[in-house]
C-alpha positions as CSV (number, residue, x, y, z in Angstrom):
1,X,6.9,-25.6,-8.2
2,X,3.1,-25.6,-8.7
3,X,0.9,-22.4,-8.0
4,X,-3.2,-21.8,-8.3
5,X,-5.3,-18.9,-7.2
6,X,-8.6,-18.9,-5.2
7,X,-10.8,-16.0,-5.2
8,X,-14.1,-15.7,-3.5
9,X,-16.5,-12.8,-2.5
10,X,-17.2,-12.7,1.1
11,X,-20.3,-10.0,2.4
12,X,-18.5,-8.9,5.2
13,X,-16.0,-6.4,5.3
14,X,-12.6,-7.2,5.3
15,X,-11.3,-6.7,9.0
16,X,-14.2,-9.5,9.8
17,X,-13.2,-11.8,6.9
18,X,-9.1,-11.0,7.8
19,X,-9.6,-12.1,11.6
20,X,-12.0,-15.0,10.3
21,X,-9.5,-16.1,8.4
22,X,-6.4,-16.4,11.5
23,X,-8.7,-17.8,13.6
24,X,-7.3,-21.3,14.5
25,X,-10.8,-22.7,15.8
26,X,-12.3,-21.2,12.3
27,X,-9.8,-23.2,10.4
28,X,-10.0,-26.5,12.3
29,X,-13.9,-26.2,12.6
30,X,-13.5,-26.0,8.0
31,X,-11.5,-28.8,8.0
32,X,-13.4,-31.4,9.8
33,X,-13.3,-33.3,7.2
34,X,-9.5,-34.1,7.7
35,X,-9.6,-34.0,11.3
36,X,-7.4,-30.9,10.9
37,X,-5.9,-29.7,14.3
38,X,-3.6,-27.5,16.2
39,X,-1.6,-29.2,18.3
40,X,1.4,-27.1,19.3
41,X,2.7,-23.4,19.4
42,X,-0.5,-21.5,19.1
43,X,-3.2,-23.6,19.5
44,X,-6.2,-21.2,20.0
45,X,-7.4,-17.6,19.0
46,X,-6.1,-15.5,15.8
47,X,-3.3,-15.6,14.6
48,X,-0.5,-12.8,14.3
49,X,2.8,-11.5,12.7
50,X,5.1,-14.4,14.0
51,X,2.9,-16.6,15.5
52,X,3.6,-20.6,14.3
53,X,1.2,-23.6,14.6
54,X,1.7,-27.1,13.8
55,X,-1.7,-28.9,12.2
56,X,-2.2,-32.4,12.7
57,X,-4.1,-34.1,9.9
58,X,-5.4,-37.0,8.3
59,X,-5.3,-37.0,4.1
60,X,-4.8,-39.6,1.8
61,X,-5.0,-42.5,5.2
62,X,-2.4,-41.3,6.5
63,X,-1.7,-38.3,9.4
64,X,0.5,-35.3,8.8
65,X,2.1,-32.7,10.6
66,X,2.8,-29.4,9.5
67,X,4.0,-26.4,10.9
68,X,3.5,-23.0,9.6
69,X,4.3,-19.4,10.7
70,X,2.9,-16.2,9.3
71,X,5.7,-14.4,8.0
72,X,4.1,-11.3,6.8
73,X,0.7,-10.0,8.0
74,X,-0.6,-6.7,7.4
75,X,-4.2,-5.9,9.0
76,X,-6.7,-6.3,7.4
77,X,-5.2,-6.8,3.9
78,X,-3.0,-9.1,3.7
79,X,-1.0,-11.9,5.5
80,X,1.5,-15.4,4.6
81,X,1.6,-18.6,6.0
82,X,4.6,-20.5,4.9
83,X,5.5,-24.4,6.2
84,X,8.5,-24.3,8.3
85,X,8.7,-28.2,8.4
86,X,6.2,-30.5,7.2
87,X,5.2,-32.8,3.8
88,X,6.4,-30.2,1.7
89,X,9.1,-29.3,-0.4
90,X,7.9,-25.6,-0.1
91,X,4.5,-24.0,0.8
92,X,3.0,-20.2,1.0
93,X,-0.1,-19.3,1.1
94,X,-0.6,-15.7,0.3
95,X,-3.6,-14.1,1.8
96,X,-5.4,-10.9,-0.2
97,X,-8.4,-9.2,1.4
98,X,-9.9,-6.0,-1.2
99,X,-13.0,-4.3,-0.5
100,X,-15.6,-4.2,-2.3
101,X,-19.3,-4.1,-2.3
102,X,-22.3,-6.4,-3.6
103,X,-23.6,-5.0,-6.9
104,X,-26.9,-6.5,-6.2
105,X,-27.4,-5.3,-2.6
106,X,-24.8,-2.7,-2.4
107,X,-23.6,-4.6,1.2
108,X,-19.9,-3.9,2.2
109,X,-18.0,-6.7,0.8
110,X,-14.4,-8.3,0.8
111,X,-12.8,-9.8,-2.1
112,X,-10.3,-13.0,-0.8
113,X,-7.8,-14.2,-3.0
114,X,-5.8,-17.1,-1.8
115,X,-2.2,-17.8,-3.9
116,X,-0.7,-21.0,-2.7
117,X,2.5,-21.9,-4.5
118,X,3.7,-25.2,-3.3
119,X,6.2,-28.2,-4.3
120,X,5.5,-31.5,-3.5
121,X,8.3,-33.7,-2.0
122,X,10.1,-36.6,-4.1
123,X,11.2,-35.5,-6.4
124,X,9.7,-36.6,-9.9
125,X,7.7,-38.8,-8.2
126,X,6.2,-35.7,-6.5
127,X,5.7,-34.1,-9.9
128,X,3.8,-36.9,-11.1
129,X,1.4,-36.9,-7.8
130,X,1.1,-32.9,-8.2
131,X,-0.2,-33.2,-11.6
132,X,-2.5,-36.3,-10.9
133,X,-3.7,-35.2,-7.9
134,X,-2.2,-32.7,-5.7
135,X,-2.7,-29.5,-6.9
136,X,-6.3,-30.3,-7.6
137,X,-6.6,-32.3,-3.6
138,X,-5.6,-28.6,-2.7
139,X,-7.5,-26.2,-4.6
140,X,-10.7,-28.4,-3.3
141,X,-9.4,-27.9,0.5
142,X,-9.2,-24.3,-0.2
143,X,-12.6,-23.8,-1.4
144,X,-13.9,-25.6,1.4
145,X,-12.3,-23.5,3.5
146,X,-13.2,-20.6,2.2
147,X,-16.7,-21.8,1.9
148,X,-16.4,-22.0,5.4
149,X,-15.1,-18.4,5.8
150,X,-18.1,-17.2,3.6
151,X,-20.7,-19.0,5.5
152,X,-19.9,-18.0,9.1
153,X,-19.0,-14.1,8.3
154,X,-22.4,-13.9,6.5
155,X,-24.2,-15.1,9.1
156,X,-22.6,-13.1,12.2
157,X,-23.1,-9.6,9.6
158,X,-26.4,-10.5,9.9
């Protein structure tokens, strides 16, 4: 099982960056890139304790399906997606919103840490793809989305 941590500083405060972030247009809109999605159980809006959505994807030539729930969500703090069928062996994304504020401006501000532990399937062969390419494949789809995140609840605080 692999793991890596994202954290980025969003100025917003965290109930704007929490909803932003279980938005389902929000999240296909930051990954364009891959063509990301929703294309069954909820398909539109934000996300709740529950709630499942299956993503349809293009990565690596070839289109994936995955479906995730969010199996723990506490507003606007904290919440977990977990696959509950899809390319993985395992995946959770753990979602951590903190306040904080800007030193330099002294805006309200939200700390978002993202801790995705994930195995990739086959075995060995999985392993192998995980340490060539993988984990690093998914860190970069992570900043991009949070990029993403930053960009638009910067712009509507303002």
């Amino acid at each position: 099982m692999s793991r890596f941590e994202v954290t980025t500083l969003v100025l917003a405060p965290p109930p704007v960056v929490f909803d932003a972030s279980l938005s389902v247009e929000l999240h296909a809109s930051s990954m364009r890139g891959s063509r990301e999605r929703a294309v069954a159980g909820v398909t539109s809006g934000v996300l709740s304790l529950g709630d499942q959505v299956t993503w349809r994807a293009r990565h690596f030539g070839l289109t994936w399906h995955l479906t995730s729930t969010i199996s723990a969500c506490t507003r606007p703090s904290y919440f977990v997606d977990e696959q509950v069928s899809g390319p993985f062996r395992h995946w959770r994304h753990a979602h951590a919103f903190e306040p904080a504020h800007d030193g330099d401006s002294g805006v309200e501000a939200t700390l978002m840490k993202d801790i995705v532990d994930f195995a990739a399937p086959a075995g060995p062969l999985g392993a192998l793809a995980d340490a060539l390419v993988l984990r690093r494949y998914l860190t970069k789809l992570i900043l991009l989305r949070n990029a993403y995140i930053k960009e638009t609840t910067e712009t509507a605080m303002r």
